[in-house]
mmCIF file of the C-alpha atoms, coordinates in Angstrom:
data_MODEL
# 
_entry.id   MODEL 
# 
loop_
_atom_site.group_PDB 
_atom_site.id 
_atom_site.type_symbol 
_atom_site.label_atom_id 
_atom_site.label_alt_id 
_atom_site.label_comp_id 
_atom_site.label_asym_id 
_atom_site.label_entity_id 
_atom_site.label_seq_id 
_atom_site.pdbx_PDB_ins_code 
_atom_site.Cartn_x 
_atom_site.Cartn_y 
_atom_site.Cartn_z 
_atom_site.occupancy 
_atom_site.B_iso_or_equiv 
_atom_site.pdbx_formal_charge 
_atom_site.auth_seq_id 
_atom_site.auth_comp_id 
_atom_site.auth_asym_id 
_atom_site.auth_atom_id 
_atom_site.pdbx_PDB_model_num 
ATOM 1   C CA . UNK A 1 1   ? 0.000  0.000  0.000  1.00 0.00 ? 1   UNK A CA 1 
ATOM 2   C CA . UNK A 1 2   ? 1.729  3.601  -1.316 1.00 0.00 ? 2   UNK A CA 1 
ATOM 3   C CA . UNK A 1 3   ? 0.266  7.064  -0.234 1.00 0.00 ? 3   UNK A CA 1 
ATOM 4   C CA . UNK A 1 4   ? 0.009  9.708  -2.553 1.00 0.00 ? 4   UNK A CA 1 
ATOM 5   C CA . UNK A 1 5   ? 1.491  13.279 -1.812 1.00 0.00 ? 5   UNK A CA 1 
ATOM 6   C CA . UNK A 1 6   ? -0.596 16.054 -2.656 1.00 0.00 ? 6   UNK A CA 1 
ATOM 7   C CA . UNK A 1 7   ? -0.441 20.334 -1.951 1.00 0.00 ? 7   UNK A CA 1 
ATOM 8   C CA . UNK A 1 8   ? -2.822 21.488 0.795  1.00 0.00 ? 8   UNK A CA 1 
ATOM 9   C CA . UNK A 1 9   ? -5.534 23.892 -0.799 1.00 0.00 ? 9   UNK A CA 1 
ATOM 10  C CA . UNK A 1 10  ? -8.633 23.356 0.572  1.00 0.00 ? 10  UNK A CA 1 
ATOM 11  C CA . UNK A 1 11  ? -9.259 24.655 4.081  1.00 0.00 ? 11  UNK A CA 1 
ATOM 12  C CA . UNK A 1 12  ? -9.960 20.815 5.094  1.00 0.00 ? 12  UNK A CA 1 
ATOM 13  C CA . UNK A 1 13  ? -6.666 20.054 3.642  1.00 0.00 ? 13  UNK A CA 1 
ATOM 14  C CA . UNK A 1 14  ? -4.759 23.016 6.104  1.00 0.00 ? 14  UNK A CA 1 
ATOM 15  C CA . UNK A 1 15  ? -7.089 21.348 9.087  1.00 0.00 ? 15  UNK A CA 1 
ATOM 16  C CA . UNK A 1 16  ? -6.123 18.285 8.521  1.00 0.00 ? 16  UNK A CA 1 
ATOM 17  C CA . UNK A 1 17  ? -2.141 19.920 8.627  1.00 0.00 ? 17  UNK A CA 1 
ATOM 18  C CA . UNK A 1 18  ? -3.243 21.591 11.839 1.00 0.00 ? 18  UNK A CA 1 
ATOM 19  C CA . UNK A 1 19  ? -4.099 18.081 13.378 1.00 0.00 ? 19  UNK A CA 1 
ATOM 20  C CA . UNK A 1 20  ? -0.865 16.802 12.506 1.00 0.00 ? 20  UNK A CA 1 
ATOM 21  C CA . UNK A 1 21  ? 0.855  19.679 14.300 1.00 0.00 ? 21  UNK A CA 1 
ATOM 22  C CA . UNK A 1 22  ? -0.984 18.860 17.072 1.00 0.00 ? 22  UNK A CA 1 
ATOM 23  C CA . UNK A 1 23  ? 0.113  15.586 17.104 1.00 0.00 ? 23  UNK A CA 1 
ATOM 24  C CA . UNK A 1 24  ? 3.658  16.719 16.397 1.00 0.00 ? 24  UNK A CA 1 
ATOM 25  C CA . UNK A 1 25  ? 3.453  19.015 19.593 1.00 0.00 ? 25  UNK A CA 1 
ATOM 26  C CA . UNK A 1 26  ? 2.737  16.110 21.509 1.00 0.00 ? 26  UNK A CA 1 
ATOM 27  C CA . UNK A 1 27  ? 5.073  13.902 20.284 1.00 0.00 ? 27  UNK A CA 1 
ATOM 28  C CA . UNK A 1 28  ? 8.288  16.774 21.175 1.00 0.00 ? 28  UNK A CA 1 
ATOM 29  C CA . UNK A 1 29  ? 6.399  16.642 24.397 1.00 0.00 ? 29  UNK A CA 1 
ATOM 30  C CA . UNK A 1 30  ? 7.111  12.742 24.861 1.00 0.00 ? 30  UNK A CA 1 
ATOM 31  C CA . UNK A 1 31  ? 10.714 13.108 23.389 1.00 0.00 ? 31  UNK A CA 1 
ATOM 32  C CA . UNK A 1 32  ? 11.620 16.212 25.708 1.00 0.00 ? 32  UNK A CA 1 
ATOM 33  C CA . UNK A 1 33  ? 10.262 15.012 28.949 1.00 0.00 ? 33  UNK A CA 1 
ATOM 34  C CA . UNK A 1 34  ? 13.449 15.678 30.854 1.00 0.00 ? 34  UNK A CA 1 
ATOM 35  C CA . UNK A 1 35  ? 12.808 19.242 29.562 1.00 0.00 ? 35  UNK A CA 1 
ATOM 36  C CA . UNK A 1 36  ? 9.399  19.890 29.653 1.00 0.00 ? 36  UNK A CA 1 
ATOM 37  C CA . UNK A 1 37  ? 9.669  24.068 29.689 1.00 0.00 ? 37  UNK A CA 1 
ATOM 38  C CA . UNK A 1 38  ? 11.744 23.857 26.377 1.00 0.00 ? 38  UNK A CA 1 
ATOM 39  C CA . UNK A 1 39  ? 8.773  22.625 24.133 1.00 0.00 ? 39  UNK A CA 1 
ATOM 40  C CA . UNK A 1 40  ? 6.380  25.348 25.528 1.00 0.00 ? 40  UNK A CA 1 
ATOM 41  C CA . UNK A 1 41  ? 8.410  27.894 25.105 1.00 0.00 ? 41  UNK A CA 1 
ATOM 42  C CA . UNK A 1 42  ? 9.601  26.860 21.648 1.00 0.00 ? 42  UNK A CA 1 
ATOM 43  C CA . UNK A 1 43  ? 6.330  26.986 20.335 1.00 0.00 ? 43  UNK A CA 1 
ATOM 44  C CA . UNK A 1 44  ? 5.095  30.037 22.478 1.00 0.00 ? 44  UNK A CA 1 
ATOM 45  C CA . UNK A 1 45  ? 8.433  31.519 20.687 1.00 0.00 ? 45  UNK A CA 1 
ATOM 46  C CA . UNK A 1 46  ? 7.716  30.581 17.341 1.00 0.00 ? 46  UNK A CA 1 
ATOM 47  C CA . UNK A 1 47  ? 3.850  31.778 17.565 1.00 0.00 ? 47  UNK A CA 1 
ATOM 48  C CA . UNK A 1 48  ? 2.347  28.317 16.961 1.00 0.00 ? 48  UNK A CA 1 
ATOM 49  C CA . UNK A 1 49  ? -1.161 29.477 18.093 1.00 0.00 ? 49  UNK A CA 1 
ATOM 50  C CA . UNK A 1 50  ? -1.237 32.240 15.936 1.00 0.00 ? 50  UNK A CA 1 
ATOM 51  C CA . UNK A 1 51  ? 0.059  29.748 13.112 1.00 0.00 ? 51  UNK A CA 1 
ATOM 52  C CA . UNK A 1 52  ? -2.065 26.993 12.668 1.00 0.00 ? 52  UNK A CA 1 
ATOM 53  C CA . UNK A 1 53  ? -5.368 29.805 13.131 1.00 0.00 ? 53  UNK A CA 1 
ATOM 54  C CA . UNK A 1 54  ? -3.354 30.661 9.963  1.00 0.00 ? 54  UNK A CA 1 
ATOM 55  C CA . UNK A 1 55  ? -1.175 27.772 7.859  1.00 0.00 ? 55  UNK A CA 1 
ATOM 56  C CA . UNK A 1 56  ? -2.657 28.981 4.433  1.00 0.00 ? 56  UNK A CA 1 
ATOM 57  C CA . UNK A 1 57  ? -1.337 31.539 5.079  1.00 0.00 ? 57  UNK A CA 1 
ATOM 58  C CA . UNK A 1 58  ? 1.633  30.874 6.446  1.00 0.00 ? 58  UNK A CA 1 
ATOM 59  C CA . UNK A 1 59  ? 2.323  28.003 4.137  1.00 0.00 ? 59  UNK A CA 1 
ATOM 60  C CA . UNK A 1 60  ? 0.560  28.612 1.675  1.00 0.00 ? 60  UNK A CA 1 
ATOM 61  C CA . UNK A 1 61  ? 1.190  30.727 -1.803 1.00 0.00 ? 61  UNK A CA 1 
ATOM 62  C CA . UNK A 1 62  ? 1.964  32.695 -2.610 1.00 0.00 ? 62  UNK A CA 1 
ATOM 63  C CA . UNK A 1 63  ? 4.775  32.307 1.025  1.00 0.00 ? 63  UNK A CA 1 
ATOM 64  C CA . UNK A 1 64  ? 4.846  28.412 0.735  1.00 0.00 ? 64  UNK A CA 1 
ATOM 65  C CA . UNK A 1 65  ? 3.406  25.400 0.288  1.00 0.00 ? 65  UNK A CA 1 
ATOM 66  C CA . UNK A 1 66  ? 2.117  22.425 2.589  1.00 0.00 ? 66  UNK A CA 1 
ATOM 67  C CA . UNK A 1 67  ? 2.035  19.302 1.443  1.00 0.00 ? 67  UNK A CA 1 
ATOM 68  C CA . UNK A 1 68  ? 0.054  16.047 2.958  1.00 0.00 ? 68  UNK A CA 1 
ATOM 69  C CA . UNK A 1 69  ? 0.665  11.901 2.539  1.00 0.00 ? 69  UNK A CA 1 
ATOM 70  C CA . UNK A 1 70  ? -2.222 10.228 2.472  1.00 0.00 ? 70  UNK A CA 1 
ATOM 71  C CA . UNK A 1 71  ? -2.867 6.490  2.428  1.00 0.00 ? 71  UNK A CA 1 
ATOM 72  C CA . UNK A 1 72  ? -6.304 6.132  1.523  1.00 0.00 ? 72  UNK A CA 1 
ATOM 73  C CA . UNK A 1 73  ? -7.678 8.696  2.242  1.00 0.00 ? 73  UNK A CA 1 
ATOM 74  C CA . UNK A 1 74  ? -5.827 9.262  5.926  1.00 0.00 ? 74  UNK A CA 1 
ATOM 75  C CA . UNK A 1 75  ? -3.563 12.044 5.701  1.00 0.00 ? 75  UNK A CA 1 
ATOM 76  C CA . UNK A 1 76  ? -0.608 10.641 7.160  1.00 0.00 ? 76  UNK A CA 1 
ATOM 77  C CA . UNK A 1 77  ? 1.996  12.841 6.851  1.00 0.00 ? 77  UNK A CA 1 
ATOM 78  C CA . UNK A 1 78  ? 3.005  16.368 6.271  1.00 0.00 ? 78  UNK A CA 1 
ATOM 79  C CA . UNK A 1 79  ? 5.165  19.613 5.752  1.00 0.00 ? 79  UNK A CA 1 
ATOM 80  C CA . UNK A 1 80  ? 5.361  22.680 4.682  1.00 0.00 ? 80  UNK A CA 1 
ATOM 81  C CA . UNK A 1 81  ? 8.002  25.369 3.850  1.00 0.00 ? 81  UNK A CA 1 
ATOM 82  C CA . UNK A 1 82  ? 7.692  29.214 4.128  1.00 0.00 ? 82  UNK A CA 1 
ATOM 83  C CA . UNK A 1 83  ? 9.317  32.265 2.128  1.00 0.00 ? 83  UNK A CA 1 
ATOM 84  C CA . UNK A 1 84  ? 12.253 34.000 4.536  1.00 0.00 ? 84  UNK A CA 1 
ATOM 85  C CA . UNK A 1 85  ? 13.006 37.357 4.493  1.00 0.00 ? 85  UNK A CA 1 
ATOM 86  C CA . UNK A 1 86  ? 15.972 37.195 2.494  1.00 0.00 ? 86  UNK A CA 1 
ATOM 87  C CA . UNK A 1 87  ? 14.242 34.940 -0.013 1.00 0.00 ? 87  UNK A CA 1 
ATOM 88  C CA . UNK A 1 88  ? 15.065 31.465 0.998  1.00 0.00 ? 88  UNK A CA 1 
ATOM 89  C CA . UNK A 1 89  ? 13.056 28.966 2.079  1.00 0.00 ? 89  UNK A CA 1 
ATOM 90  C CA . UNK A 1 90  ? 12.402 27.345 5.652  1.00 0.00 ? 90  UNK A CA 1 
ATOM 91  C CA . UNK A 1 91  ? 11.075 23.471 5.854  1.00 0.00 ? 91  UNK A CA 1 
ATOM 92  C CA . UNK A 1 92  ? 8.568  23.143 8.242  1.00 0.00 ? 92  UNK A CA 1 
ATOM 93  C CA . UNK A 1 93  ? 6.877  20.338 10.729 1.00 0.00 ? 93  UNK A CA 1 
ATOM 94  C CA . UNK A 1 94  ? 7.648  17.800 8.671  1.00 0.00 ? 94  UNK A CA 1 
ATOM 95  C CA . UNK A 1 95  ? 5.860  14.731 10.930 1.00 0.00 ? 95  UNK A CA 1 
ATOM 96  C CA . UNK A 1 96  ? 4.607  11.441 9.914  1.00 0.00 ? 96  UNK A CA 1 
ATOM 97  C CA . UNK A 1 97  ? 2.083  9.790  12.355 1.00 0.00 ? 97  UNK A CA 1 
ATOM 98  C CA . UNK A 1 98  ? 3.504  7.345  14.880 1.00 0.00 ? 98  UNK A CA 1 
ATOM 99  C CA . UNK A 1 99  ? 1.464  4.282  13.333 1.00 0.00 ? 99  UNK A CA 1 
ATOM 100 C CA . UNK A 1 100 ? 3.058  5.045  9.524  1.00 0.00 ? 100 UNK A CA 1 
ATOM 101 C CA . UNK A 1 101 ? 6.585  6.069  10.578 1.00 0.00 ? 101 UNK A CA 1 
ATOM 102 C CA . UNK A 1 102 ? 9.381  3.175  8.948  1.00 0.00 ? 102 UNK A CA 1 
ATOM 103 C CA . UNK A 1 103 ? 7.365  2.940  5.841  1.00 0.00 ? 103 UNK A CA 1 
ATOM 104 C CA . UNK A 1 104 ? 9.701  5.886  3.608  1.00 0.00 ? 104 UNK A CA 1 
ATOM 105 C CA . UNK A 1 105 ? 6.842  8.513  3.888  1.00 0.00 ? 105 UNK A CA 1 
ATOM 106 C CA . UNK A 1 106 ? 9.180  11.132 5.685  1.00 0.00 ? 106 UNK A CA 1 
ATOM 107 C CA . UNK A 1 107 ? 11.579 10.491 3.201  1.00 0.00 ? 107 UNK A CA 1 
ATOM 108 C CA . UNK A 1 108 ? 8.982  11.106 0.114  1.00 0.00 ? 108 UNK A CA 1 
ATOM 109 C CA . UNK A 1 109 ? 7.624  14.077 2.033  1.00 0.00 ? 109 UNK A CA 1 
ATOM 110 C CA . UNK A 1 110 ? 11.054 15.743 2.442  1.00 0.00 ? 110 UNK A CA 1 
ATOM 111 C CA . UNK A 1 111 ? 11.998 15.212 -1.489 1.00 0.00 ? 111 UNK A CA 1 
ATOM 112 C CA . UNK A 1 112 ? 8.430  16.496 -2.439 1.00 0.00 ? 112 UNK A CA 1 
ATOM 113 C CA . UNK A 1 113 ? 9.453  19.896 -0.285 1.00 0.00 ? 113 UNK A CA 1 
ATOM 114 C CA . UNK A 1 114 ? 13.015 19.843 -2.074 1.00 0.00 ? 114 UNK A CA 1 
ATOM 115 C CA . UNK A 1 115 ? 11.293 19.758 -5.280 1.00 0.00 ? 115 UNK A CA 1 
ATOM 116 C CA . UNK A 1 116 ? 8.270  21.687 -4.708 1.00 0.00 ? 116 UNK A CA 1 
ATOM 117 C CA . UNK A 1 117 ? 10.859 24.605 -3.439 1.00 0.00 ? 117 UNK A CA 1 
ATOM 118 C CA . UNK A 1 118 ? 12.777 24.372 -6.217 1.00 0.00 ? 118 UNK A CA 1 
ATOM 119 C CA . UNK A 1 119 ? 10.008 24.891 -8.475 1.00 0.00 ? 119 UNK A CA 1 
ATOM 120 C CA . UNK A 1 120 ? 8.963  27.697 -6.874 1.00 0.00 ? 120 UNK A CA 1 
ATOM 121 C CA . UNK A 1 121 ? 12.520 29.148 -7.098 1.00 0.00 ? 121 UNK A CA 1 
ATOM 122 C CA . UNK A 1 122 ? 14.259 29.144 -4.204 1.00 0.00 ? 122 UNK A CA 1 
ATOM 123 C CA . UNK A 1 123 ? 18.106 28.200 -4.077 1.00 0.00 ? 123 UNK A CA 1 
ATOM 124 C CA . UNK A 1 124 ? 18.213 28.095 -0.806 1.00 0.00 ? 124 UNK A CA 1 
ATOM 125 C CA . UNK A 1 125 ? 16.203 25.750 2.149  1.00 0.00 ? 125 UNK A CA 1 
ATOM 126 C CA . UNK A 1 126 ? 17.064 26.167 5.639  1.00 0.00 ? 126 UNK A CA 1 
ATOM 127 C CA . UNK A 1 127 ? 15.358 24.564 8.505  1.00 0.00 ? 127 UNK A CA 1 
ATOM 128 C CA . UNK A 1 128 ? 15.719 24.156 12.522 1.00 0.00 ? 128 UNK A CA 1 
ATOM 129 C CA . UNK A 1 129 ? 15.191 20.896 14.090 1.00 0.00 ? 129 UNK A CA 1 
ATOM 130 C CA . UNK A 1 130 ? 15.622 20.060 18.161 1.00 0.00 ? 130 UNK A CA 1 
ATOM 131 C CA . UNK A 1 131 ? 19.391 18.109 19.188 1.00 0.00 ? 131 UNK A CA 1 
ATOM 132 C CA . UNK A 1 132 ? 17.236 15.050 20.142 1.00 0.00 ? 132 UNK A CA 1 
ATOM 133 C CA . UNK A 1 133 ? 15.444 14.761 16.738 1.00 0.00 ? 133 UNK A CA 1 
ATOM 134 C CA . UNK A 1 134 ? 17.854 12.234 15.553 1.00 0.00 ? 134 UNK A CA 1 
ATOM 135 C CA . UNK A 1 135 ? 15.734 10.611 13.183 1.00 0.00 ? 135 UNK A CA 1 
ATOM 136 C CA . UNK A 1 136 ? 14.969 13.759 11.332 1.00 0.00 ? 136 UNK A CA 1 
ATOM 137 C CA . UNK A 1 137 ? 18.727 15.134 11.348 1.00 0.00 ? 137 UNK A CA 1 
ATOM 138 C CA . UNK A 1 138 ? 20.178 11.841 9.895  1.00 0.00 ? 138 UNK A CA 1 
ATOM 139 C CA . UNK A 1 139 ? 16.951 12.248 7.519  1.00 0.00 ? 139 UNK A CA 1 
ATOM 140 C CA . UNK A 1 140 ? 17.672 15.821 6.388  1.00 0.00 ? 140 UNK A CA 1 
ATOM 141 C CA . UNK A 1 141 ? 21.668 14.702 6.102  1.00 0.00 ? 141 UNK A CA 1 
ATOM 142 C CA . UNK A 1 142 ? 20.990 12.171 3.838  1.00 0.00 ? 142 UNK A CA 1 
ATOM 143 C CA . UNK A 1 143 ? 19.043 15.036 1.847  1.00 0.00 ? 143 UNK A CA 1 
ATOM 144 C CA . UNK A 1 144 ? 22.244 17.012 1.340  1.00 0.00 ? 144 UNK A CA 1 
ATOM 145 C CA . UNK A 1 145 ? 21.339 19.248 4.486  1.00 0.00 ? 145 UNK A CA 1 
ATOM 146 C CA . UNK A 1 146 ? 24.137 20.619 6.517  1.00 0.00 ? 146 UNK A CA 1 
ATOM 147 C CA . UNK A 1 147 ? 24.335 22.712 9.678  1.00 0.00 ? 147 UNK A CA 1 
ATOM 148 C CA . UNK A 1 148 ? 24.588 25.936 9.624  1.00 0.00 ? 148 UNK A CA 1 
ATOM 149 C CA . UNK A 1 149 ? 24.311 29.102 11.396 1.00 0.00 ? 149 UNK A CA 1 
ATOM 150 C CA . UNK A 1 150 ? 20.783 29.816 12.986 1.00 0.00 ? 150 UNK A CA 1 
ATOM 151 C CA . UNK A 1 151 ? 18.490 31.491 10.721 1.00 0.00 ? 151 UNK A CA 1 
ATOM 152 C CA . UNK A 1 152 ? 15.869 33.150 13.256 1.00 0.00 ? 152 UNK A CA 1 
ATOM 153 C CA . UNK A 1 153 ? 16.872 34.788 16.474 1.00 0.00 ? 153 UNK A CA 1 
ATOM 154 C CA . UNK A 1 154 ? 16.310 32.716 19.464 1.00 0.00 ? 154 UNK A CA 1 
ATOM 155 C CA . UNK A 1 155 ? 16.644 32.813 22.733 1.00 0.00 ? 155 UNK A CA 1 
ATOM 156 C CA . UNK A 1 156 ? 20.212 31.891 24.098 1.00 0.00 ? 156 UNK A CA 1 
ATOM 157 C CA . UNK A 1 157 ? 18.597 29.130 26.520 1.00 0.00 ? 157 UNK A CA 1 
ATOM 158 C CA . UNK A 1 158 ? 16.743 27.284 23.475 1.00 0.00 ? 158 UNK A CA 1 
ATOM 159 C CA . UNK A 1 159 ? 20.505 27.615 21.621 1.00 0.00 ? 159 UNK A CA 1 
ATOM 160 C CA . UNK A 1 160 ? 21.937 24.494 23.035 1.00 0.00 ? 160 UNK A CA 1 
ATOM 161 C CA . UNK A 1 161 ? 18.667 22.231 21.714 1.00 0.00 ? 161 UNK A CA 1 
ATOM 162 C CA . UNK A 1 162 ? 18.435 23.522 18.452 1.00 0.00 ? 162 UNK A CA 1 
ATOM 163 C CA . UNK A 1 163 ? 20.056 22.190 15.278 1.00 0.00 ? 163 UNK A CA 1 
ATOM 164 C CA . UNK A 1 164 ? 20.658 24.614 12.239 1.00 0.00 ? 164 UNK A CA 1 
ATOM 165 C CA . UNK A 1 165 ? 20.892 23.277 8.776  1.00 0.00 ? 165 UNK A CA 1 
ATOM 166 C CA . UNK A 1 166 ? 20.482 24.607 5.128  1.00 0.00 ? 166 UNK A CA 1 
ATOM 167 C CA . UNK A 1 167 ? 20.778 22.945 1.439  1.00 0.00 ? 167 UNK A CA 1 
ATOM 168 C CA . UNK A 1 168 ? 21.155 24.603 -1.699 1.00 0.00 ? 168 UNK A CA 1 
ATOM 169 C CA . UNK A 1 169 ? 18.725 23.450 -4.233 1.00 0.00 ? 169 UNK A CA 1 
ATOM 170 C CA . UNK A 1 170 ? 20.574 24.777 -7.095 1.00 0.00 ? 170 UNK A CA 1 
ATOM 171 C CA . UNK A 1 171 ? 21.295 20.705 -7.889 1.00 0.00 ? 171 UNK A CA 1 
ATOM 172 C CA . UNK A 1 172 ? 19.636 17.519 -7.297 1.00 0.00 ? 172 UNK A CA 1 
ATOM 173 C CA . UNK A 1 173 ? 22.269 15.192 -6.023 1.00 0.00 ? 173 UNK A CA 1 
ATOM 174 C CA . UNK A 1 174 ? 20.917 14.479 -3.479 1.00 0.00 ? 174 UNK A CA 1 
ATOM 175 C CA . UNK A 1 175 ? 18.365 12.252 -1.735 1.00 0.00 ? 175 UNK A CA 1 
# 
């Protein structure tokens, strides 16, 4: 059984991204227990309520895109990227649901946002991930991502849990 990856237009589509969020949130919950403050105040940092009231926005054109995987017709995965100020790109909560992780959908997902980027234009893609996100770091590695200085302004006690990486996406060679 394959999934199919498709752009987000519809404002059930950007729900349904919403709801994975969600389920993202909790999940950094469960994999920074021995830090709970640091996944409030990520999120509180990066506006996350004010986001998801407004992902078609946010990831949406004519800023972005958000993409969804969906087996059947479960959405089982998604991500997004966003227009930066200085006109690269930023991937964004890429998350695959517990129950279809270890079946390549992350992967898929992640070259669907190289490629949908590039389309759009952008040379550059930049993203931040936490330290303990190992899964997602050797992921985005294996994409051709490496790190690289932080691209938003954080606060100096979220510094030492964050992980900064960027690819061009001037080539394909990777992934």
């Amino acid at each position: 059984m394959s999934e199919i990856i498709r752009v987000a237009s519809r404002p059930e589509e950007y729900e349904a991204f919403g709801a994975l969020i969600s389920a993202y949130v909790g999940w950094c919950r469960e994999r920074y227990s021995s830090v709970p403050w640091l996944v409030e105040r990520v999120f509180s940092h990066q506006a996350l309520t004010k986001e998801i009231e407004d992902l078609s926005v946010a990831y949406g054109p004519p800023n972005g895109r958000t993409l969804l995987a969906l087996r059947d017709v479960e959405v089982c995965g998604g991500g997004a990227y966003r227009r930066l100020p200085d006109g690269s790109c930023e991937m964004k909560r890429l998350f695959v649901l517990d129950r279809f992780k270890g079946q390549g959908i992350g992967r898929r997902l992640c070259a669907a946002l190289i490629e949908a980027a590039r389309e759009d234009g952008f040379e550059l893609m930049r993203l931040d991930t936490g330290d303990l996100m190992t899964e997602a770091i050797a992921l985005y590695t294996s994409f051709g991502f490496s790190p690289a200085e932080p691209h938003h302004d954080y606060p100096d006690e979220f510094k030492p849990y964050m992980v900064f990486m960027e690819r061009s996406l001037r080539d394909d060679a990777h992934g």
